[in-house]
DRENFIKOL-263556 format. One record per residue (C-alpha): residue number from 1; residue in three letters; x, y, z. Coordinates in steps of 0.2 Angstrom, whole numbers. Each point is the difference from the previous one (the first is absolute). Last residue first. Layout:
N
+-----+------+-------+-------+-------+
:  nr : rest :    xx :    yy :    zz :
+-----+------+-------+-------+-------+
: NUM :  ALA :     X :     Y :     Z :
...
+-----+------+-------+-------+-------+
END
This chain:
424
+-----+------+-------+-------+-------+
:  nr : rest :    xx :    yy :    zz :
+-----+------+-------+-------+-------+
: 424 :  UNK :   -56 :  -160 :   -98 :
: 423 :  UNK :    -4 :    17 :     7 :
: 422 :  UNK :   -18 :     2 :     3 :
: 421 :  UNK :   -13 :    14 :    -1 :
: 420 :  UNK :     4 :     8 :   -18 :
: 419 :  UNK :    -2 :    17 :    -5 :
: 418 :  UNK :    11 :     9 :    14 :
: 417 :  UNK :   -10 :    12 :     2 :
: 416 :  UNK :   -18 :    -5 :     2 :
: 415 :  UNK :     9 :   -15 :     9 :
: 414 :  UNK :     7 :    10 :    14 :
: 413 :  UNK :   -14 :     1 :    11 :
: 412 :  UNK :    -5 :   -19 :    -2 :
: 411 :  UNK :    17 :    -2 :     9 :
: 410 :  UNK :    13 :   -12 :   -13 :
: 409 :  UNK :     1 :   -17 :     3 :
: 408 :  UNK :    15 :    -8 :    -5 :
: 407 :  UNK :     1 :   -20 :    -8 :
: 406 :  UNK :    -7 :   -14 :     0 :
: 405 :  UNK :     4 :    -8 :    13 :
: 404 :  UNK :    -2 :    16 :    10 :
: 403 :  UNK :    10 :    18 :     4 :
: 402 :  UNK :   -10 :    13 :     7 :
: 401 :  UNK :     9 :     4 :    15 :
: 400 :  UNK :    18 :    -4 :    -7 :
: 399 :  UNK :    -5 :    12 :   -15 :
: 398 :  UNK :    -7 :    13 :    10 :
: 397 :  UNK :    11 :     0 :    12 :
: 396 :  UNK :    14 :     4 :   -11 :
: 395 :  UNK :    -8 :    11 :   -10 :
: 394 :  UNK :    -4 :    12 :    14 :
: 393 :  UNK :    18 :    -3 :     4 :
: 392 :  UNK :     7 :    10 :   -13 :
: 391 :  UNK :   -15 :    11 :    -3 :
: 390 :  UNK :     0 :    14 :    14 :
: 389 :  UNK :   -16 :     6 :     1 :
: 388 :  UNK :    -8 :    12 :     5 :
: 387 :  UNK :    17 :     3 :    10 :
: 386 :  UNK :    -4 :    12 :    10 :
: 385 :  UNK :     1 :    22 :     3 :
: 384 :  UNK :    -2 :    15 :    12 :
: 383 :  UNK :     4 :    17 :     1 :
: 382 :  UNK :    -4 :    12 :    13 :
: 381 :  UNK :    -1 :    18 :    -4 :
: 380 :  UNK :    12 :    14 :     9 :
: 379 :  UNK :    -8 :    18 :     4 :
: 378 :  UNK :    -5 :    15 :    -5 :
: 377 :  UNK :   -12 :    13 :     9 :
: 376 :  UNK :   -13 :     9 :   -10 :
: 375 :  UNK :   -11 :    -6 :    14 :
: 374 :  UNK :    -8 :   -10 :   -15 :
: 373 :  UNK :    15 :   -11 :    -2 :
: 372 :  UNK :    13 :     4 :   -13 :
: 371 :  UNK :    10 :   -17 :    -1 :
: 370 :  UNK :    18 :    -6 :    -2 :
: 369 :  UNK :    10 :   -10 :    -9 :
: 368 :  UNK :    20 :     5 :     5 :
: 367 :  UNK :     5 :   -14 :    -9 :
: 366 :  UNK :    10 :    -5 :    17 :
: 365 :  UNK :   -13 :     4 :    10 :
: 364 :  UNK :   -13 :    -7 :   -10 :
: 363 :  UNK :     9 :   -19 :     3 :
: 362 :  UNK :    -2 :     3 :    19 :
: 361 :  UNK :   -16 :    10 :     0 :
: 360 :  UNK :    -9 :   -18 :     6 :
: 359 :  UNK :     8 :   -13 :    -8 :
: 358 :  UNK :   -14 :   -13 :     0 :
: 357 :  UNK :     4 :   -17 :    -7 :
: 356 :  UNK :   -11 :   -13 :    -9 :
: 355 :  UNK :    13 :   -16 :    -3 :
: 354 :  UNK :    -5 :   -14 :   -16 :
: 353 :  UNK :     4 :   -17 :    -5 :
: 352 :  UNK :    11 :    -7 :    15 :
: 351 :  UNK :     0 :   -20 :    -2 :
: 350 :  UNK :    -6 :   -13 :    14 :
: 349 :  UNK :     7 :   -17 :     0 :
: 348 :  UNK :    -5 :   -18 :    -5 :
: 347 :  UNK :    11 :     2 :   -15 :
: 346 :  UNK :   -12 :   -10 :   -10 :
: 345 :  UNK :   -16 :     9 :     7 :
: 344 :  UNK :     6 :    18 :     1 :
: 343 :  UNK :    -9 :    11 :    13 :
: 342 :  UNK :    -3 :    18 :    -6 :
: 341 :  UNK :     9 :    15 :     9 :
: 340 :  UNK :    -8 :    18 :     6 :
: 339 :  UNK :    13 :    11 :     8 :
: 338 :  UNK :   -10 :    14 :     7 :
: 337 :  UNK :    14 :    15 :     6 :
: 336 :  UNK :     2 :    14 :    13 :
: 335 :  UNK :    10 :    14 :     1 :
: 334 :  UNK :     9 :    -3 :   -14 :
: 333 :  UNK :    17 :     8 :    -9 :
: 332 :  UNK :    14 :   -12 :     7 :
: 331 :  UNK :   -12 :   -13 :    -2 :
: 330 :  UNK :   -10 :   -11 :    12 :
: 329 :  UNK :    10 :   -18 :     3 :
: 328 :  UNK :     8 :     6 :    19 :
: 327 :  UNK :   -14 :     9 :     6 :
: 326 :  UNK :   -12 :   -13 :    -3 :
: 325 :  UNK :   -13 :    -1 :   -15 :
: 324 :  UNK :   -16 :    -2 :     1 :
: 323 :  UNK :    -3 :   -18 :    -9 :
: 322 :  UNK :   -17 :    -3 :   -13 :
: 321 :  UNK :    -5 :   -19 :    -3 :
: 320 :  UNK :    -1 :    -8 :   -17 :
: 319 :  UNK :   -11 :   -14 :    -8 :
: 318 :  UNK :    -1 :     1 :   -19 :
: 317 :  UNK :   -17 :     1 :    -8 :
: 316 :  UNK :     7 :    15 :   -15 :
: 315 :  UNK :   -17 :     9 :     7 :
: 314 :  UNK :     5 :    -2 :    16 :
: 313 :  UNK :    19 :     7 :    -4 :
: 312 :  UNK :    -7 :    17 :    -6 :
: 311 :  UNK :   -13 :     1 :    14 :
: 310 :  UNK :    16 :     1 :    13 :
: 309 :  UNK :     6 :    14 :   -11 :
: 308 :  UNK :   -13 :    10 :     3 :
: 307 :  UNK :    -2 :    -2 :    19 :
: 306 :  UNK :    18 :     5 :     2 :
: 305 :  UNK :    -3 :    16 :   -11 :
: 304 :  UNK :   -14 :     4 :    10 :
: 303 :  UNK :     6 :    -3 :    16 :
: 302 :  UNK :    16 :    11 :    -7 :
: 301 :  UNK :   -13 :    12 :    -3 :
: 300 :  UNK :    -8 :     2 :    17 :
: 299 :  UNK :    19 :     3 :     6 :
: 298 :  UNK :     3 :    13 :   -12 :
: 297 :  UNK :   -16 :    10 :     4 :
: 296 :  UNK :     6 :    14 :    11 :
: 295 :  UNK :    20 :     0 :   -10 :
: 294 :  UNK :   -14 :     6 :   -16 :
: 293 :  UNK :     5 :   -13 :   -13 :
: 292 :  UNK :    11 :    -3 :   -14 :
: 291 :  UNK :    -1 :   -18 :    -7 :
: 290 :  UNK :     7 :   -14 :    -9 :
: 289 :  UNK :    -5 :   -14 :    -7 :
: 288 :  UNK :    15 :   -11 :    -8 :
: 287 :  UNK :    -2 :   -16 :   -13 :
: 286 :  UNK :    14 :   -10 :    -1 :
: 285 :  UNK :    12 :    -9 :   -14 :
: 284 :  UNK :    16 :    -9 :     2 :
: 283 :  UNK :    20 :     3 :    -3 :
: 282 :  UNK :    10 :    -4 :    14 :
: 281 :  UNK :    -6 :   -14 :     6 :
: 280 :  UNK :    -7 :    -9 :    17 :
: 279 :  UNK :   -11 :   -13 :     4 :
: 278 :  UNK :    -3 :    -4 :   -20 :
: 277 :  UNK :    11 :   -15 :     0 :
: 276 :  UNK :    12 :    -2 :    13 :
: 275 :  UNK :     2 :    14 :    11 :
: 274 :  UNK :    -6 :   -10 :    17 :
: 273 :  UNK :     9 :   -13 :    -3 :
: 272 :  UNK :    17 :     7 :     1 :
: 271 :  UNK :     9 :    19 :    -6 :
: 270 :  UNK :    -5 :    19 :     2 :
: 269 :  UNK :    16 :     9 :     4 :
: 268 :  UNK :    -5 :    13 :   -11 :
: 267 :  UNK :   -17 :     2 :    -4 :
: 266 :  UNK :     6 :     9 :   -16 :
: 265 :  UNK :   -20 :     9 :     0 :
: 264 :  UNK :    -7 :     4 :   -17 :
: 263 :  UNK :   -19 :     4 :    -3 :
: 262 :  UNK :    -9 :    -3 :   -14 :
: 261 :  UNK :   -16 :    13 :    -1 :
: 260 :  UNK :   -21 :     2 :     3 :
: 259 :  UNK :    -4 :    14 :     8 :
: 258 :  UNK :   -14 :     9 :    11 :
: 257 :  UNK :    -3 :    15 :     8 :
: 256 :  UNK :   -14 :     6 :    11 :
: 255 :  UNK :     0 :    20 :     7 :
: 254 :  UNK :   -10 :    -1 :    17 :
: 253 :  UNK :    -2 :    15 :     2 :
: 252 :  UNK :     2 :    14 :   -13 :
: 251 :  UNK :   -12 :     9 :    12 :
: 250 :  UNK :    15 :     4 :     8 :
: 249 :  UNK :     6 :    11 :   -11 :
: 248 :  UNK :    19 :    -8 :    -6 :
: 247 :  UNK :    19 :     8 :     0 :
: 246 :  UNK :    10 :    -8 :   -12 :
: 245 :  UNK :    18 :    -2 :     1 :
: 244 :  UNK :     0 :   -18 :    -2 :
: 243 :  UNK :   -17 :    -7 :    -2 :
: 242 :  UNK :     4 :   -11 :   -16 :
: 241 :  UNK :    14 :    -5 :    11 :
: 240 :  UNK :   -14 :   -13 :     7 :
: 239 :  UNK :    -3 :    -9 :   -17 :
: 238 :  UNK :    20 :     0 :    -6 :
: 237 :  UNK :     3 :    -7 :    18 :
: 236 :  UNK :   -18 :   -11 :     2 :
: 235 :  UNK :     5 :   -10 :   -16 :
: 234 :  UNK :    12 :   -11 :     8 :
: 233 :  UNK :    21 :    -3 :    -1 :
: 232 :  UNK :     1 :    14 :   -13 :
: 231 :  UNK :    15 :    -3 :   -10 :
: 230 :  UNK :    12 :    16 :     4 :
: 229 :  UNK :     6 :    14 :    -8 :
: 228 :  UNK :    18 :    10 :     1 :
: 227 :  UNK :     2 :     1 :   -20 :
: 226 :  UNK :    15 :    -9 :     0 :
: 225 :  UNK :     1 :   -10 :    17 :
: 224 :  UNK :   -16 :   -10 :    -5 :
: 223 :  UNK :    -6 :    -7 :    16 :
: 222 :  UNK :   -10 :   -17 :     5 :
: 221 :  UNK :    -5 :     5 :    17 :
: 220 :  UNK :     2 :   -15 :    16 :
: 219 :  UNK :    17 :    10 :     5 :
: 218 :  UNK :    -6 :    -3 :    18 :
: 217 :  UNK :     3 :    19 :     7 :
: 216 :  UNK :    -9 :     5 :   -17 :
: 215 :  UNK :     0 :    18 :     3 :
: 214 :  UNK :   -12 :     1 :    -5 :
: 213 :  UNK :   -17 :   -13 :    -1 :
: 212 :  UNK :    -5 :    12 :    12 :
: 211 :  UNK :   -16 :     7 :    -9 :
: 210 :  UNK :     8 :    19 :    -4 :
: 209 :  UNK :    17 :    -6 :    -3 :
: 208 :  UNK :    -2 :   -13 :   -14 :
: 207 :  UNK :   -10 :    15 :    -6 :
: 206 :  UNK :    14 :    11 :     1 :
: 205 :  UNK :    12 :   -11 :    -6 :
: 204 :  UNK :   -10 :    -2 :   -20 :
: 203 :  UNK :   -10 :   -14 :    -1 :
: 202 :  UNK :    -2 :   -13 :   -15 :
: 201 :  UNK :   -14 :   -14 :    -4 :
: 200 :  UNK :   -10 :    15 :    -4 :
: 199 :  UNK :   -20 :     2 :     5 :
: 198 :  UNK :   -14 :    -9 :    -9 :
: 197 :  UNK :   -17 :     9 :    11 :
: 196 :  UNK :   -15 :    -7 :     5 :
: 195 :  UNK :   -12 :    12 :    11 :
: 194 :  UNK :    -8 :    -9 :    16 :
: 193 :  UNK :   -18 :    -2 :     4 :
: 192 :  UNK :    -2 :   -17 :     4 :
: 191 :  UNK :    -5 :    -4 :   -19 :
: 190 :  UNK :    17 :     8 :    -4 :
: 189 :  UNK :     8 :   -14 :    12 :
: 188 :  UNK :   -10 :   -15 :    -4 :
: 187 :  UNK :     5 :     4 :   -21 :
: 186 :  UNK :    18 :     2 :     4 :
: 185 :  UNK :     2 :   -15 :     9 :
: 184 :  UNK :   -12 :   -13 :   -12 :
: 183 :  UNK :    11 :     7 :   -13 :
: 182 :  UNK :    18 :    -3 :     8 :
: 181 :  UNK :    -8 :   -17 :     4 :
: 180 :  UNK :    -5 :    -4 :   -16 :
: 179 :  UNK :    17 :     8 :    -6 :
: 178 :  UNK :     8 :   -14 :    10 :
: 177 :  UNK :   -11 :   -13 :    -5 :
: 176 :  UNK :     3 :     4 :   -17 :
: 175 :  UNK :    20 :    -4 :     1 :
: 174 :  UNK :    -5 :   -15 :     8 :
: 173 :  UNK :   -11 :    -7 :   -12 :
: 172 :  UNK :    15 :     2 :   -14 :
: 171 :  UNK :    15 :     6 :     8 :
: 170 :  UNK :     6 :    10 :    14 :
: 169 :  UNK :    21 :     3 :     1 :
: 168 :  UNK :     8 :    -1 :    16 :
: 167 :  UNK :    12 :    14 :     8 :
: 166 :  UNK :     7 :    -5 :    15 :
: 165 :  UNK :    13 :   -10 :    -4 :
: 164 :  UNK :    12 :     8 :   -17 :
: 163 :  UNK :    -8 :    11 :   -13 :
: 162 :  UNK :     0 :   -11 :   -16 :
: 161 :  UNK :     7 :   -16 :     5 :
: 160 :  UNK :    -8 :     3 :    18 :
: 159 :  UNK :   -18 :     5 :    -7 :
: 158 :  UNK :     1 :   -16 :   -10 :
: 157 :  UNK :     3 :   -13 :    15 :
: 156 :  UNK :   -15 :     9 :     8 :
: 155 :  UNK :   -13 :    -2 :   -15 :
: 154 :  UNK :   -18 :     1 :     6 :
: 153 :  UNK :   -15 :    -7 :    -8 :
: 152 :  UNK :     9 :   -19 :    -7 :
: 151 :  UNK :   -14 :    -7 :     9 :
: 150 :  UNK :    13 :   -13 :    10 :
: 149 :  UNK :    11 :    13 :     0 :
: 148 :  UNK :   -11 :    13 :     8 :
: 147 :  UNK :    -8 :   -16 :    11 :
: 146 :  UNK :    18 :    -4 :     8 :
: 145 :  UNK :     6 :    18 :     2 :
: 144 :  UNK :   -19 :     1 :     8 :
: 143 :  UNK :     1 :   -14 :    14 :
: 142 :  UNK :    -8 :   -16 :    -4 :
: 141 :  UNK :   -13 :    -7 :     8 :
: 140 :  UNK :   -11 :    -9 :   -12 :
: 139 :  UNK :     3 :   -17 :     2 :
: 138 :  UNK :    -2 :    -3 :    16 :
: 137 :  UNK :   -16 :    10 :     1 :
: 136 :  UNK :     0 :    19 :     6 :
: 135 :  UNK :   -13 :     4 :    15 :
: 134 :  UNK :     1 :    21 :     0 :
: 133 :  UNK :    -1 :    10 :    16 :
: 132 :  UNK :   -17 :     7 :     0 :
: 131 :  UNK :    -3 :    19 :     1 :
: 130 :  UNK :     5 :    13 :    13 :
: 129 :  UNK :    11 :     7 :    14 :
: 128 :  UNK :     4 :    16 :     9 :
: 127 :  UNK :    11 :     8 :    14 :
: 126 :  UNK :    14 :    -6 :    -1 :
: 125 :  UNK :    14 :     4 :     9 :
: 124 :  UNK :    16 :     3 :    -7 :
: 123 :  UNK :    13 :    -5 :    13 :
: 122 :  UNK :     9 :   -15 :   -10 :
: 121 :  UNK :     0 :    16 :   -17 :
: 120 :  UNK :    17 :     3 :    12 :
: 119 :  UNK :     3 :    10 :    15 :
: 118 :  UNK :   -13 :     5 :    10 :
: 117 :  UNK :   -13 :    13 :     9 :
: 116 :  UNK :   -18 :     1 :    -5 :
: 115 :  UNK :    -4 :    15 :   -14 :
: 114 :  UNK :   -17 :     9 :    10 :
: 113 :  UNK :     7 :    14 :     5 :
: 112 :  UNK :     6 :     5 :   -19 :
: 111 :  UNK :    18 :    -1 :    -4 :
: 110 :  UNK :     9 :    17 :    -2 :
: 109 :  UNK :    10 :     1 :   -17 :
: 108 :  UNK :    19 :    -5 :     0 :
: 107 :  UNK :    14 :    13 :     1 :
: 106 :  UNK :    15 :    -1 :   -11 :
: 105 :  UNK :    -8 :    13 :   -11 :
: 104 :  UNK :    -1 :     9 :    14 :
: 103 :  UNK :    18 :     0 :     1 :
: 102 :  UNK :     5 :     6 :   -19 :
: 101 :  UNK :   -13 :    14 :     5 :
: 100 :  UNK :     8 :     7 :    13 :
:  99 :  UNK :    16 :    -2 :    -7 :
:  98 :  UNK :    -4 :    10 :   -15 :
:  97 :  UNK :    -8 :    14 :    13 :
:  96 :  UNK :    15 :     1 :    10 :
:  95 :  UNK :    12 :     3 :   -19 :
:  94 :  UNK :   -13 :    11 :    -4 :
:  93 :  UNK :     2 :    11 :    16 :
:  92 :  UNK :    19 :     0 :     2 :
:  91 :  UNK :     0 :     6 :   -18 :
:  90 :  UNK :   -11 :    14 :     5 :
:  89 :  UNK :    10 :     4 :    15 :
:  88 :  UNK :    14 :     0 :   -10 :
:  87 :  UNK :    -7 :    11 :   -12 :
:  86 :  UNK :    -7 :    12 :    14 :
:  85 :  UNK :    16 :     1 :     6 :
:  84 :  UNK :     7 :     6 :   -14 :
:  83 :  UNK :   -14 :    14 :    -3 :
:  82 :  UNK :     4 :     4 :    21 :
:  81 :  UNK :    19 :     4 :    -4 :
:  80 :  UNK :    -5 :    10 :   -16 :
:  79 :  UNK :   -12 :     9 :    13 :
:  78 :  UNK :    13 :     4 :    13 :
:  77 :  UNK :    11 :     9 :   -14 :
:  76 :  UNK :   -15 :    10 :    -7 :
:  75 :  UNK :    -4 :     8 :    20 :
:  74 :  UNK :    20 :     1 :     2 :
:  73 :  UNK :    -1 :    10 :   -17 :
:  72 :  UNK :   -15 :    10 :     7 :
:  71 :  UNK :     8 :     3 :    16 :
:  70 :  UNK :    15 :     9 :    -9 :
:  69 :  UNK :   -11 :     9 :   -14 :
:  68 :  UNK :   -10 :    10 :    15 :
:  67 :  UNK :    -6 :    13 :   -12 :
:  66 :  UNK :   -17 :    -1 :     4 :
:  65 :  UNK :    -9 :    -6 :   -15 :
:  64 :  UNK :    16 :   -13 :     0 :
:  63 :  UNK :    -5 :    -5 :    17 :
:  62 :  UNK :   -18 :    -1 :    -4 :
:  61 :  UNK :     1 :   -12 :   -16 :
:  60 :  UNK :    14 :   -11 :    11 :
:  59 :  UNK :   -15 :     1 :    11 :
:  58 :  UNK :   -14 :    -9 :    -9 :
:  57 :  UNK :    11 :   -13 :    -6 :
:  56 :  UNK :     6 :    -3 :    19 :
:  55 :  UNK :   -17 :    -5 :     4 :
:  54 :  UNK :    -3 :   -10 :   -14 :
:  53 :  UNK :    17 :    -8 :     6 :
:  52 :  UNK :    -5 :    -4 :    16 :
:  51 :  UNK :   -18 :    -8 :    -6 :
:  50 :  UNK :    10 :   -14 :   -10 :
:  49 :  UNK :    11 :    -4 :    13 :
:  48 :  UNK :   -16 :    -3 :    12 :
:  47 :  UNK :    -7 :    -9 :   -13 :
:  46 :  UNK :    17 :   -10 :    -4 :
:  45 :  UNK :     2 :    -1 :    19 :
:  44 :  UNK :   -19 :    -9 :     0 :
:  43 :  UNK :     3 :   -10 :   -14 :
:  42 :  UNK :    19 :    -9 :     5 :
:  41 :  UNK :   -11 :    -1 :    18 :
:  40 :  UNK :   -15 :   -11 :    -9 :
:  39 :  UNK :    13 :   -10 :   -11 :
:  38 :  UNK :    12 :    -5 :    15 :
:  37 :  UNK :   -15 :    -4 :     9 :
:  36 :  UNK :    -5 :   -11 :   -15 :
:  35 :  UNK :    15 :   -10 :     1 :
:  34 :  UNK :     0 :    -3 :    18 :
:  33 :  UNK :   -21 :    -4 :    -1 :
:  32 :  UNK :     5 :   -15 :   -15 :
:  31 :  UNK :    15 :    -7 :     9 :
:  30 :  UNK :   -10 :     0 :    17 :
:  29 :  UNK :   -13 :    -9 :   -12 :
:  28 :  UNK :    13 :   -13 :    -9 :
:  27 :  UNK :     8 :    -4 :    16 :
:  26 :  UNK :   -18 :    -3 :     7 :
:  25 :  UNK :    -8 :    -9 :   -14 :
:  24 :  UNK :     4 :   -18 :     7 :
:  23 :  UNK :   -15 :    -9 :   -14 :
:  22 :  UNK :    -7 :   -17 :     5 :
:  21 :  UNK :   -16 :     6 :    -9 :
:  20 :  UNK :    -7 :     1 :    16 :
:  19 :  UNK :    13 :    10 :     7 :
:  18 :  UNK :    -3 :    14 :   -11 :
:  17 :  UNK :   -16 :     4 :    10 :
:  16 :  UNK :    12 :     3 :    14 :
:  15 :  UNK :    16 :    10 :    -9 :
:  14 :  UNK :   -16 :    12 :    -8 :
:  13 :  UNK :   -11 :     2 :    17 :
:  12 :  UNK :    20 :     5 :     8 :
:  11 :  UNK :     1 :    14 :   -13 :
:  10 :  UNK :   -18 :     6 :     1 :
:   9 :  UNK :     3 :    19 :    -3 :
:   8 :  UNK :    16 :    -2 :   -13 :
:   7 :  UNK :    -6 :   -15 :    -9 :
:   6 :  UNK :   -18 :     8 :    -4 :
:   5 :  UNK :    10 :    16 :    -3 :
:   4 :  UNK :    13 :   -10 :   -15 :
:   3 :  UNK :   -17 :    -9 :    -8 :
:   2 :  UNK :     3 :   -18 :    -4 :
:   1 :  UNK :     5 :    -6 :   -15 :
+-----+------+-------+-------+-------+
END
């Protein structure tokens, strides 16, 4: 979330950059400053309230020294009426503070400068493109729900009868292509540097909270009501809440994470051509980097970061391009995000496979991750993460890309773990 004093010294910066993300956040910020005006003066009389009956402590004590037993009692009197109103002050204060807090959580993060204005994903803008667009023959250009049945390596009709639409099960050669890839993932990511973990599936609300997946204004969070937890809907929230509460040395920089997990999403109201197949599910698997960085480097890291993932998809040969997201498709917590998306040969579309976001000390703030710098001063991280990758659609283009006459390539890359270079 963002920081209450930021808000309160650059109100009309906050309501303007908030524009760009097709955001009106006035109401909500006049609502915000009101609220914790109330707070500031509740604190202020309860100090002042607070003060006046040290005070009188000290000269009840005096009065009955003295003899004066009348202006003692008036003395007590007075400060039973200020402990009461010191209660309601306090009361007054907590209940201000809650409010505070339940509305910057309705605040969206600060795009970057350089985020273009629009609407929709129609106003990305891209600002990358690579690899050759692949020729398919006539009689190999099936799209993949076609080819997964044809190779009997993905199950869809199965995953409904068990599960219901969105959960497919992977068999056979299709079942090892996806842990190939998982594999192939993992092992780029700890060669780049970055420290594997196996996280839970299940959160708790508080790390819901602290990477902005909470509250879930789009009821997109699979939730057991029993025990209060929720199915992660990406690696990077059990990753990043790893740093919840912690306060870092800067020469921790950069701190490198990686995990491979299912993920669950309802997509809710998801429906049409574009879901069909392995476009969208609610069950699938990705691969998450993450990373904790000094708020003066962030920027260089999401460069790197972007850069990375781009050489994840040329060595799998597809042909992608990389968007910068508009104001009105980056997320409620970014301030700027890479969408990289691979080109689909027998849907003759491009498919999202991966976003590389930067969200400064928005998601720190509300985990309260913090550094130690140097200067002994503390101060909010930045924290990043992307898609490294997402598998769904990575095996969609892969297998409409590759396909032939006689059957699906697979990326030279991949056959050392795959153990077989064709899927026939």
């Amino acid at each position: 979330m963002l920081r209450l004093k930021y808000i309160r010294d650059n109100k009309q910066e906050v309501i303007d950059r908030l524009k760009i993300k097709n955001f009106d956040a006035t109401d909500l910020v006049e609502e915000l400053l009101k609220v914790d005006e109330t707070r500031r003066s509740a604190q202020k009389e309860l100090d002042d309230s607070l003060a006046v009956s040290k005070q009188l402590s000290k000269e009840i004590g005096m009065f009955f020294k003295s003899g004066q037993k009348e202006k003692a009692e008036e003395a007590r009197a007075k400060t039973t009426e200020l402990k009461q109103k010191a209660k309601d002050l306090e009361a007054l204060m907590n209940t201000s503070a809650e409010e505070v807090r339940r509305i910057l959580f309705e605040i969206p993060n600060l795009p970057h400068s350089s985020v273009p204005a629009g609407k929709s994903d129609a106003d990305n803008e891209i600002i990358h493109e690579e690899g050759n667009m692949p020729q398919l023959s006539d009689d190999a250009k099936l799209p993949h729900w076609e080819l997964t049945d044809k190779y009997q390596i993905i199950d869809f009709d199965l995953g409904s009868k068990v599960s219901g639409a969105g959960f497919p099960f992977y068999r056979g050669k299709g079942a090892r292509l996806q842990r190939a890839l998982i594999n192939f993932f993992l092992d780029q990511a700890i060669d780049a540097g970055y420290l594997e973990y196996q996280p839970p599936l299940l959160i708790n609300e508080a790390s819901g909270i602290g990477t902005g997946q909470l509250p879930d204004k789009e009821g997109q969070m699979y939730h057991d009501a029993q025990d209060n937890l929720y199915l992660i809907p990406t690696a990077e929230v059990p990753i990043t809440n790893i740093y919840r509460n912690v306060i870092l040395k800067e020469e921790d920089f950069p701190i490198k994470n990686v995990a491979y997990s299912n993920c669950f999403r309802r997509e809710a109201g998801s429906y049409g051509k574009d879901v069909r197949g392995l476009n969208r599910l609610h069950q699938f698997d990705k691969v998450e980097i993450v990373q904790i960085q000094h708020p003066d480097k962030s920027y260089e890291t999401l460069e790197e970061m972007k850069d990375y993932v781009a050489e994840l998809l040329r060595k799998l040969e597809l042909p992608f391009r990389i968007l910068r997201l508009c104001g009105g498709d980056v997320s409620f917590t970014s301030a700027l995000t890479f969408d990289f998306e691979v080109f689909s040969a027998a849907q003759e579309r491009w498919l999202e496979v991966s976003s590389v976001s930067n969200f400064e000390s928005f998601q720190a703030n509300r985990m309260m991750c913090r550094f130690k710098g140097k200067d002994g001063k503390t101060n909010l991280v930045h924290t990043l993460n992307g898609s490294a990758l997402a598998l769904p659609r990575i095996v969609a283009a892969l297998l409409e890309n590759m396909q032939t006459a006689e059957g699906i390539k697979i990326p030279k890359v991949l056959a050392p773990y795959t153990g077989f270079d064709i899927i026939d």
